[in-house]
C-alpha positions in Angstrom: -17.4 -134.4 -70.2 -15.8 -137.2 -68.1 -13.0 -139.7 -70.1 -13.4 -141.4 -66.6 -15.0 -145.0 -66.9 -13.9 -146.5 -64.1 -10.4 -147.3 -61.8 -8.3 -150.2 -61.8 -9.3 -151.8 -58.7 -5.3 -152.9 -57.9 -4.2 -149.6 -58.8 -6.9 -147.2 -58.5 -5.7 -145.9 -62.1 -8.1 -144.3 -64.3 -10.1 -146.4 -67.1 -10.6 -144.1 -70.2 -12.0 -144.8 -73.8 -8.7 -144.7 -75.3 -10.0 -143.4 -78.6 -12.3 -140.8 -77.0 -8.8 -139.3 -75.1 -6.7 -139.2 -78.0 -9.9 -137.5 -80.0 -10.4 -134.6 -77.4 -6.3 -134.7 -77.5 -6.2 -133.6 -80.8 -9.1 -131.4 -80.6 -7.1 -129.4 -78.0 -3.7 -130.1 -79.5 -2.8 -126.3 -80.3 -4.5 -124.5 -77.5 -2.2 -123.0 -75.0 -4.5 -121.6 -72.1 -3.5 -123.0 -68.7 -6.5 -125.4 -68.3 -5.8 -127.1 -72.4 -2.3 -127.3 -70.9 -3.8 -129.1 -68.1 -5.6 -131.3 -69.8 -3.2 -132.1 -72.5 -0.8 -133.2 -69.6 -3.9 -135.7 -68.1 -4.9 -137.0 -71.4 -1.0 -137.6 -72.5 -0.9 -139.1 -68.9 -3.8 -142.0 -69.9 -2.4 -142.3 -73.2 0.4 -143.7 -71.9 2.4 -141.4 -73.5 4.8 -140.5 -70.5 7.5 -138.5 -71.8 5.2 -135.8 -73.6 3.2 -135.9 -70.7 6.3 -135.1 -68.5 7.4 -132.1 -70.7 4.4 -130.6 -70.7 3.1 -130.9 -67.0 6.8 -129.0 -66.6 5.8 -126.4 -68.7 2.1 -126.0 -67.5 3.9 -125.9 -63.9 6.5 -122.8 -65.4 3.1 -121.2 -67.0 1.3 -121.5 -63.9 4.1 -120.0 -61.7 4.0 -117.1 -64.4 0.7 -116.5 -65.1 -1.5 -117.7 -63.0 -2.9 -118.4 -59.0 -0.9 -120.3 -56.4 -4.1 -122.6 -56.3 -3.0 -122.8 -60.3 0.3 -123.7 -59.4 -0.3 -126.2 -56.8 -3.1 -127.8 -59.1 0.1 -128.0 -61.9 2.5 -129.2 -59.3 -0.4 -132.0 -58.4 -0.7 -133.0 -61.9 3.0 -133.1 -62.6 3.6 -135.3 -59.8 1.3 -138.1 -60.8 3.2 -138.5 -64.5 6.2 -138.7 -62.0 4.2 -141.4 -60.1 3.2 -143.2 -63.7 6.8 -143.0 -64.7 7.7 -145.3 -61.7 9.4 -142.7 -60.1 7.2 -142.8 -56.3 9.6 -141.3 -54.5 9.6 -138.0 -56.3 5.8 -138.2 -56.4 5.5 -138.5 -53.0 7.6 -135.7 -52.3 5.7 -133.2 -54.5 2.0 -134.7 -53.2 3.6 -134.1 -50.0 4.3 -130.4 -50.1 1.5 -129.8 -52.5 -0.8 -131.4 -49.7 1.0 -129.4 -47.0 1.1 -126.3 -48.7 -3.3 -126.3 -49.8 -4.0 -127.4 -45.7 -2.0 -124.5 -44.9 -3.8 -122.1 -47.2 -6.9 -123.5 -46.3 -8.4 -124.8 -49.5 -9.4 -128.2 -48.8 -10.6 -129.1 -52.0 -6.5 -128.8 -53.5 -5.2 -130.4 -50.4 -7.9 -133.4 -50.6 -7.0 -133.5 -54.5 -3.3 -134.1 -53.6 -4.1 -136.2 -50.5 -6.1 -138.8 -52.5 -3.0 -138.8 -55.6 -0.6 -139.1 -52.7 -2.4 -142.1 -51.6 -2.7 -143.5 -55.0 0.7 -142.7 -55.4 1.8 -145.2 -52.2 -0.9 -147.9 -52.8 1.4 -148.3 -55.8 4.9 -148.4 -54.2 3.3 -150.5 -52.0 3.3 -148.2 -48.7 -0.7 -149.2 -47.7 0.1 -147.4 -44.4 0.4 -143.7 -46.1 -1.9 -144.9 -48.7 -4.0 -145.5 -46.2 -3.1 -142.5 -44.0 -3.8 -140.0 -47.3 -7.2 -141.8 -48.4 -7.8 -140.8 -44.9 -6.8 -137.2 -45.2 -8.7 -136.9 -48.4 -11.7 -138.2 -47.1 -12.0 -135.5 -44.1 -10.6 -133.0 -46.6 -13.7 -133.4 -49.2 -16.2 -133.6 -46.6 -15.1 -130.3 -45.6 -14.8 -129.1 -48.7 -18.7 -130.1 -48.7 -17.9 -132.7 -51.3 -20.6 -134.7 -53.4 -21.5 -138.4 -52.7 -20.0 -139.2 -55.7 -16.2 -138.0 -54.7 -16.6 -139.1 -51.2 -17.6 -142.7 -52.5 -14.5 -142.9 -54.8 -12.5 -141.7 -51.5 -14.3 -144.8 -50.0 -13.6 -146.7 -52.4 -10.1 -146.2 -52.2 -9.9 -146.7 -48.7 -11.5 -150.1 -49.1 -8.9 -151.3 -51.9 -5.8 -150.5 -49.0 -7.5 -152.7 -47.0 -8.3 -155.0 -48.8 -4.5 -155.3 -50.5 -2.8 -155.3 -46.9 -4.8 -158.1 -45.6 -3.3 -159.8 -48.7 0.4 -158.5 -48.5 2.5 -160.9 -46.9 3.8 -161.1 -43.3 7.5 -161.4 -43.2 8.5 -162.8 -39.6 
């Protein structure tokens, strides 16, 4: 089941039924398995509710280290960094995108490395760097169609791509 309606078209946020995510929020509210976790951290995430959300990403990172894959771990580390980039706090975000990004091309897995190539680029379209945002929409887009990605994904990387360009031509020049 998707909570995804849409994206902001300035900020390529998700658009969730607010109701519906704090239902399935305390639906899973107990459950402890690494995907629940997961989840819990996303749905705190479009809540709003930052500061649960950053506790928790930090222990579903600590839980996947422990207990689960390095594709767990870099999937945690992906999902941690965009409460980081929700907090205001880009730089980190960046940062962890970075390495996260670096880390799944290196490995091979295209679909992880697309998945924290297209938050990256969120990520920047919202500190206002359109050249990386642009650069990573980029990345994600070749990523996913290697990773034999649906229309459906590749069209939201296109989308994506559009919104950059369609926000630099509107950033002003400074001479």
């Amino acid at each position: 089941m998707s909570f995804i309606q849409g994206y902001d078209p300035e900020t390529l946020r998700e658009l969730v039924d607010q109701r519906e995510c704090a239902a399935r929020l305390a639906e899973i509210e107990n459950q402890r398995s690494l995907p629940a976790l997961l989840e819990r951290v996303w749905l705190l995430k479009v809540l709003d509710r930052l500061d649960e959300a950053l506790s928790l990403a930090d222990e579903a990172v600590r839980q996947a280290r422990m207990a689960g894959t390095r594709k767990d771990v870099l999937r945690a580390r992906v999902l941690h960094a965009t409460v980081l980039q929700y907090r205001g706090s880009h730089a980190a975000a960046e940062q962890e995108l970075a390495t996260c990004s670096a880390e799944a091309e290196g490995q091979r897995w295209a679909g992880i490395a697309a998945f924290a190539s297209q938050h990256r680029g969120k990520n920047a379209l919202e500190a206002g760097d359109y050249e990386q945002a642009r650069e990573s929409f980029k990345q994600a887009l070749f990523l996913r169609r290697e990773a034999g990605a649906d229309e459906k994904d590749l069209e939201t990387v296109l989308l994506a791509i559009d919104t950059v360009e369609r926000l630099r031509v509107l950033q002003p020049v400074f001479v």
